[in-house]
Every structure is written in C-alpha cells, then in structure tokens.
C-alpha positions as CSV (number, residue, x, y, z in Angstrom):
1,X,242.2,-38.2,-93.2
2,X,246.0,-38.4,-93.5
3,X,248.0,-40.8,-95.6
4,X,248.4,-43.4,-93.1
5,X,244.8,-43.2,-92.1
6,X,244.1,-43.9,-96.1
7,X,246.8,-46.6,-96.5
8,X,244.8,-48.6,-93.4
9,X,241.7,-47.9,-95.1
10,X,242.6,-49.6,-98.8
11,X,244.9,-52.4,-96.6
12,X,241.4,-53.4,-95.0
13,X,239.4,-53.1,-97.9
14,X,241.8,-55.2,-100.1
15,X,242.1,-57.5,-97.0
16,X,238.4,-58.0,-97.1
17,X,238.6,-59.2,-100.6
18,X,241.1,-62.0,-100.4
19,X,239.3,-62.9,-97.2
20,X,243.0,-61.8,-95.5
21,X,242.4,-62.5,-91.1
22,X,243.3,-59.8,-88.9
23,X,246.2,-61.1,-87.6
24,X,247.9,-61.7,-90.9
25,X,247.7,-57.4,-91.5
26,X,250.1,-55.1,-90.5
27,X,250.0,-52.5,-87.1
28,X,249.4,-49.0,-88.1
29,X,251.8,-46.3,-86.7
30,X,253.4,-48.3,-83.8
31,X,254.5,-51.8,-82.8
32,X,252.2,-54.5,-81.1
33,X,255.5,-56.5,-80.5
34,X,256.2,-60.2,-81.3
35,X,257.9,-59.2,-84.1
36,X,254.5,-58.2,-85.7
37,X,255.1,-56.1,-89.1
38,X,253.8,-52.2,-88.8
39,X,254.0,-49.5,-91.3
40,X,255.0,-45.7,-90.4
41,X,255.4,-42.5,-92.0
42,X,258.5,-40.7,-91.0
43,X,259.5,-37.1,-90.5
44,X,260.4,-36.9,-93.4
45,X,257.3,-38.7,-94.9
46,X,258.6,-41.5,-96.3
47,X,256.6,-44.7,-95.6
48,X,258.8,-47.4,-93.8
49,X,257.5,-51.0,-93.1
50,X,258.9,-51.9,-90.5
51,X,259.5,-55.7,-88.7
C-alpha cells in the first residue's frame, strides 16, 4: 500500500465517523474537475492539496 493509498484509507475512515458524504471528500491522485479539491504526491513526495 503506498502513502496515498493510506492517506485515502484514514480520510474515509475518519469520514465515516463524522458521518462526512462523499462528495464533501477530496479526489485521490487526479482531478474530477469543478473545482473539486484532490490531494497528490509529487516527485519529489511531498503531499500537495490541490484545488
């Protein structure tokens, strides 16, 4: 499992807990447009949360 796998993973479990709706989480890895927030690793693996 790599690090953005595992930051998805605790972002849905936390979600779960504060009863948190899909659409109010972020993408993972890429864009779904609409201005929709997503987190990325980089190259140089820094973590970038993007909008």
């Amino acid at each position: 499992m790599n690090n953005l796998e595992k930051i998805k993973k605790l972002v849905i479990e936390y979600s779960e807990k504060i009863n948190a709706t899909f659409e109010k989480l972020p993408a993972f890895d890429c864009s779904i447009g609409l201005a929709h927030p997503y987190i990325e690793i980089d190259s140089k693996g820094n973590y970038n949360y993007v909008i």
